[in-house]
Backbone as CSV, one residue per row, in Angstrom:
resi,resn,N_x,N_y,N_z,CA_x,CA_y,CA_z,C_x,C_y,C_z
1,UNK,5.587,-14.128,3.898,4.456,-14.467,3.056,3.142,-14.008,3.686
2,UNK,3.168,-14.031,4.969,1.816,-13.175,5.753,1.847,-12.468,5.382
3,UNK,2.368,-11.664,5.292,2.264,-9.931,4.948,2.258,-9.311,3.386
4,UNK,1.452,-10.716,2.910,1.706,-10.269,1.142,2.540,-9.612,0.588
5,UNK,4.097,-10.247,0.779,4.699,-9.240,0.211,5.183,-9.635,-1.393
6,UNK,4.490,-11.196,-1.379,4.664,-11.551,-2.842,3.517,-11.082,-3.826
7,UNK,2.830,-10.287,-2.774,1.623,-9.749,-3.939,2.106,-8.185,-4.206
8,UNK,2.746,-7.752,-3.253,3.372,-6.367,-3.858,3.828,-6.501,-4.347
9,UNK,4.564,-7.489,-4.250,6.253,-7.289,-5.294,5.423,-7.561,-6.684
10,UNK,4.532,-8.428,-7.130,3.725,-8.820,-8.316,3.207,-7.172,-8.867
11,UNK,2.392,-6.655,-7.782,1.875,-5.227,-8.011,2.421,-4.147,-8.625
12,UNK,3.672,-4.196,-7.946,4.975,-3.176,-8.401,5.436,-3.499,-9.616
13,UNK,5.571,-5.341,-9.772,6.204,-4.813,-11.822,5.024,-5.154,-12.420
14,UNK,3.502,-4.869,-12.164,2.363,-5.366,-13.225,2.589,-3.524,-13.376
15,UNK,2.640,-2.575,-12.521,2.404,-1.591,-12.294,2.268,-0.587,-13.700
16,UNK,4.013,-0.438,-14.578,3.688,-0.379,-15.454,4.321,1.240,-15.051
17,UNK,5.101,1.570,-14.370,5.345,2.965,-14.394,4.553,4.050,-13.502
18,UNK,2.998,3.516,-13.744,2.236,4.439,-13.227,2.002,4.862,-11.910
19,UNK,2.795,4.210,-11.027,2.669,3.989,-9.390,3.917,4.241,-8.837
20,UNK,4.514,5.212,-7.888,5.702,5.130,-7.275,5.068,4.396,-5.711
21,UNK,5.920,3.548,-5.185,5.590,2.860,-4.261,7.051,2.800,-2.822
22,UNK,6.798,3.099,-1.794,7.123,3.426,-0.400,7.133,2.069,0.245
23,UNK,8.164,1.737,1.003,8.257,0.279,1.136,8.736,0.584,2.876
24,UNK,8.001,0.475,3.775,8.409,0.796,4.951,8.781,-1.161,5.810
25,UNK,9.682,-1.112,6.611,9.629,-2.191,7.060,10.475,-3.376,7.125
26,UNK,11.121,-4.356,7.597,11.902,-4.990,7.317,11.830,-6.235,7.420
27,UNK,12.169,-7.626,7.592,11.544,-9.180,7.578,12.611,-10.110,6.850
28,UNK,12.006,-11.019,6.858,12.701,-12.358,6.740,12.369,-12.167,4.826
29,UNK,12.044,-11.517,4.437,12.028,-11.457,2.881,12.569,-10.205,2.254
30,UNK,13.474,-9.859,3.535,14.443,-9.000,2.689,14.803,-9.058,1.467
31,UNK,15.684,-9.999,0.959,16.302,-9.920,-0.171,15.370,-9.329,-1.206
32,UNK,14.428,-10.013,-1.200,13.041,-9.723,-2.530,12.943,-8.506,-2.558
33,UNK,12.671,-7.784,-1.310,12.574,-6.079,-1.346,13.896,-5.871,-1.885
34,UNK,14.796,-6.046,-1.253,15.953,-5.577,-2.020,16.070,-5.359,-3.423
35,UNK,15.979,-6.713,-4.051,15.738,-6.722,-5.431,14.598,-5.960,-6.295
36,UNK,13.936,-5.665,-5.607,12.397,-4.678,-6.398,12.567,-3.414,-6.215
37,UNK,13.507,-3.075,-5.247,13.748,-1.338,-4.428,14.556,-1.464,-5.902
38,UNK,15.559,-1.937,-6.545,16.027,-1.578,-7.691,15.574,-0.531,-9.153
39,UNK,13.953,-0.843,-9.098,13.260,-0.224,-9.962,13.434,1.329,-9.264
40,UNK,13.174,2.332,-10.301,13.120,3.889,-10.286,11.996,4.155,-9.251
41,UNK,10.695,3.594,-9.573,9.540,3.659,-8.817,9.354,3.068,-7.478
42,UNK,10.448,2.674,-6.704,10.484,1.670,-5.354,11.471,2.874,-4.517
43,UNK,10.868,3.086,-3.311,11.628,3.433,-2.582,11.987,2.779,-1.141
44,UNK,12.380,1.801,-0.693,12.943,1.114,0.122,13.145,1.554,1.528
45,UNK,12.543,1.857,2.346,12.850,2.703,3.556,13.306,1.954,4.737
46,UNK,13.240,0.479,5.259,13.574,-0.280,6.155,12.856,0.198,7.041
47,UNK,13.113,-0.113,8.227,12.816,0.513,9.717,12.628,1.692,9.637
48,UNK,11.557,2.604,10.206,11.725,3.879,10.588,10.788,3.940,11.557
49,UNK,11.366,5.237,12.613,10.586,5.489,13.581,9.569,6.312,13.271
50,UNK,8.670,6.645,14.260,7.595,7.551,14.179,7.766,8.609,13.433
51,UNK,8.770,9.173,13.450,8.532,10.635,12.853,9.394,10.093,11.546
52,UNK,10.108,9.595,11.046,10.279,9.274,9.714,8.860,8.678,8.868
53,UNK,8.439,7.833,9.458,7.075,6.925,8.915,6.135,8.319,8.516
54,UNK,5.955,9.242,9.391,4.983,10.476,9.147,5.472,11.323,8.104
55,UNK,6.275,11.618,8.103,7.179,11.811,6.807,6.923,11.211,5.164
56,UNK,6.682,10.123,5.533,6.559,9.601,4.143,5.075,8.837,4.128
57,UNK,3.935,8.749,4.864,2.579,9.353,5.420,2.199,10.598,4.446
58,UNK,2.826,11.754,4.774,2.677,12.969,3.980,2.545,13.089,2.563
59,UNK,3.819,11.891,2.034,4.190,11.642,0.477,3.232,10.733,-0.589
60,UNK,2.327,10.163,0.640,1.714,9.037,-0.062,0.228,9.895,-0.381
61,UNK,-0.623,8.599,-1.261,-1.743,8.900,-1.967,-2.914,7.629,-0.674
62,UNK,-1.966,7.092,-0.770,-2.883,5.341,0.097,-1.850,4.467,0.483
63,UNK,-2.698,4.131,1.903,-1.703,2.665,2.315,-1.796,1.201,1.635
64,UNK,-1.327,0.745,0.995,-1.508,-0.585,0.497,-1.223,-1.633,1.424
65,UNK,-2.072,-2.663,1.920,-1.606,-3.398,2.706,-2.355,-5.118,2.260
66,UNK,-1.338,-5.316,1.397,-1.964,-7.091,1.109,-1.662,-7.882,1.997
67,UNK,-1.510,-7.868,3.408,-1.455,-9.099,3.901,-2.351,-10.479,3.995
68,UNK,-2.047,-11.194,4.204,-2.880,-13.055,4.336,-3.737,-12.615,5.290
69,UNK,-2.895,-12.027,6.433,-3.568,-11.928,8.117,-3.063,-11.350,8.896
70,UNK,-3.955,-10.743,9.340,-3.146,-9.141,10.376,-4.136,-8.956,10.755
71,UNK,-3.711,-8.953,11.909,-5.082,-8.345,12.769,-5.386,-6.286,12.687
72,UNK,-5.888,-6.017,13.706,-6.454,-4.246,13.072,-4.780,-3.772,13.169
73,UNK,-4.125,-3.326,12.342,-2.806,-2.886,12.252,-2.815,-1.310,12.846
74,UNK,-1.777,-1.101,13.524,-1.270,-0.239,13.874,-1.021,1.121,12.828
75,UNK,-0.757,0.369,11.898,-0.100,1.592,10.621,-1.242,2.101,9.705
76,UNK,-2.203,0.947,9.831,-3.730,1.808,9.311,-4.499,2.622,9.822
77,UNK,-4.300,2.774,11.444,-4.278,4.129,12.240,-4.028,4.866,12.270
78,UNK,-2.651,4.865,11.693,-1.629,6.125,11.408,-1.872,6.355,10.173
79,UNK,-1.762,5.809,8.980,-2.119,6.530,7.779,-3.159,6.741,7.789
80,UNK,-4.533,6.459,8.660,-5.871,7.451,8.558,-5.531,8.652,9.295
81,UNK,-4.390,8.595,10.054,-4.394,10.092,10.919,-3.855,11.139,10.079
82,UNK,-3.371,10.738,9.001,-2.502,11.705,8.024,-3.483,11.922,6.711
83,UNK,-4.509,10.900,6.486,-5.691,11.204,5.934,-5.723,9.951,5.095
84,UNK,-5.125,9.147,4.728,-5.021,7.984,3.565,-5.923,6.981,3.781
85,UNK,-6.788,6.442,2.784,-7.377,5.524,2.665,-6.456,3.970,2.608
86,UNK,-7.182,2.792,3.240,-6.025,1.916,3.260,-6.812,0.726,1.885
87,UNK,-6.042,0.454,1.469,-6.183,-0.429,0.310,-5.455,-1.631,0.748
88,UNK,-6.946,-2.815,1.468,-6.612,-4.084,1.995,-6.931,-5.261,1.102
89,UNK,-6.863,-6.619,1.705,-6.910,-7.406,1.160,-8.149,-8.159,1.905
90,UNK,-8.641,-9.002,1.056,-9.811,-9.503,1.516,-10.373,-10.091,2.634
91,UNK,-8.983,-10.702,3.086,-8.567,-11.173,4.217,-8.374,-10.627,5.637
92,UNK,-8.005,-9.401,5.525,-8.183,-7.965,6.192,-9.344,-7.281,6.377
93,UNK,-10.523,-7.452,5.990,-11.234,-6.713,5.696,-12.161,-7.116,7.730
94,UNK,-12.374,-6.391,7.913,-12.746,-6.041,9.373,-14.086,-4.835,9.745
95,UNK,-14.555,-4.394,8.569,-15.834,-3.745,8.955,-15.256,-2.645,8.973
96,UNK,-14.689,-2.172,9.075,-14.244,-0.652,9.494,-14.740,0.591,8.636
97,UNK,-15.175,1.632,8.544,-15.659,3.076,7.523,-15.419,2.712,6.353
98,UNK,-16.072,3.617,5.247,-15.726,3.427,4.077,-14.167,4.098,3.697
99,UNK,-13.894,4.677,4.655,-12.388,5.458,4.246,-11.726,4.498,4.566
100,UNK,-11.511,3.089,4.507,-10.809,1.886,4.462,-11.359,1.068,3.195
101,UNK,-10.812,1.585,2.270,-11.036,0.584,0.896,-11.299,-0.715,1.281
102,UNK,-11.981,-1.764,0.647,-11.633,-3.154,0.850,-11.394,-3.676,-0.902
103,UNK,-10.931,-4.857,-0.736,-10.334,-5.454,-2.170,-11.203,-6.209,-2.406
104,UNK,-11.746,-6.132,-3.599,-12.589,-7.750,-3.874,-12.406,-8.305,-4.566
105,UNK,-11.681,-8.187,-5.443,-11.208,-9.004,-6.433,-9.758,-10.461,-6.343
106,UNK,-10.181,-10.981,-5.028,-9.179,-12.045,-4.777,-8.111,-11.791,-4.753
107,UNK,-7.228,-10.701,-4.317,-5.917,-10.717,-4.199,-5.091,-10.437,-5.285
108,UNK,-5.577,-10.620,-6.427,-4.213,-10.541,-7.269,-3.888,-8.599,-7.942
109,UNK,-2.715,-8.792,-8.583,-1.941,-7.164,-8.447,-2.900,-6.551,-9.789
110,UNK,-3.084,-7.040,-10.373,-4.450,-5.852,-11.758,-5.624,-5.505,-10.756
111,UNK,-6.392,-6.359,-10.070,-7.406,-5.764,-9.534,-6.990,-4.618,-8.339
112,UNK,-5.838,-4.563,-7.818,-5.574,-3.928,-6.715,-5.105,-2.890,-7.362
113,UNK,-4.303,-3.072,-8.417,-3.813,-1.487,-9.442,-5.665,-0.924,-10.155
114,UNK,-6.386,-1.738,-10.499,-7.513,-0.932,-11.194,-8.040,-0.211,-9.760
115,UNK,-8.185,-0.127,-8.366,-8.150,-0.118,-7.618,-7.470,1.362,-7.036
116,UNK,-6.118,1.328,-7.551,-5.443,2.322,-7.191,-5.767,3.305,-7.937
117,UNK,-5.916,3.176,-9.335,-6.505,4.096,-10.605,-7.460,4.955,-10.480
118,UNK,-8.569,4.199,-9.836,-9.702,4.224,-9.279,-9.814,5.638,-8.634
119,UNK,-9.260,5.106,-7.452,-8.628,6.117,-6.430,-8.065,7.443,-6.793
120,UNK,-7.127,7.201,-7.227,-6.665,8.366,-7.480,-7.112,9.139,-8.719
121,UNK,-7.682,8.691,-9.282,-8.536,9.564,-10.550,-9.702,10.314,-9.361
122,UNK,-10.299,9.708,-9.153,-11.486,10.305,-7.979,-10.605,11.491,-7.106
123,UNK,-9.660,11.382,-6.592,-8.804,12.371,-6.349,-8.063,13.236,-7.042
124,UNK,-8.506,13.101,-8.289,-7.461,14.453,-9.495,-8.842,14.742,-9.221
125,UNK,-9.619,14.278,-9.934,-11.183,15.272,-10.165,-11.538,15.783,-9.094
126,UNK,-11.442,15.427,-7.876,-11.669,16.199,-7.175,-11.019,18.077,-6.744
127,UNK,-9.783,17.650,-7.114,-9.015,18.642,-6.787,-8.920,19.652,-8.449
128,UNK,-9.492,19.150,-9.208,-9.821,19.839,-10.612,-11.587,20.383,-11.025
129,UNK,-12.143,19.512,-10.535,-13.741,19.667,-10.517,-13.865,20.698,-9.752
């Protein structure tokens, strides 16, 4: 439950199709991932080491990270080294550049998808403009 993973899992079926989502990691709330990796749009990866994680780093658009509480994470280092903006939770939010999204809309999965929309529209136009 630290690690918001009941707000992804919310995120992933408000989603709506429009989002394929990368699930790195493993925990005491397995099963739930289990059950959501089911959808077409979930890809389930468990554990991976460094060079798998960079791998799928490459594939992504942004790190999503809803946790309750986490201190400066390790993996938001690494997906800025591969270039990704991290899309946190309010709770997370630590001052850091603007190339670290912050959330303001209280946590829940519509504001964090208008969010993602956001994002990545600003990134088609860019690469079309």
């Amino acid at each position: 439950m630290r690690k918001g993973i009941d707000v992804l899992i919310e995120t992933i079926k408000k989603s709506n199709n429009k989002f394929n989502f990368y699930i790195a990691g493993n925990g005491p709330m397995q099963k739930k991932i289990d059950e959501i990796a089911l959808l077409r749009r979930v890809k389930y990866q468990g554990y991976l080491n460094k060079e798998a994680l960079g791998k799928v780093y490459t594939e992504c658009d942004i790190l999503f990270v809803p946790s309750r509480a986490e201190s400066f994470s390790l993996a938001w280092l690494e997906a800025m080294s591969y270039g990704l903006p991290v899309i946190s939770s309010p709770e997370t939010a630590i001052g850091l550049p603007s190339i670290i999204q912050k959330y303001k809309y209280g946590g829940k999965a519509e504001g964090y998808l208008a969010i993602f929309e956001r994002y990545l529209e600003k990134k088609i136009n860019k690469r079309t403009g």
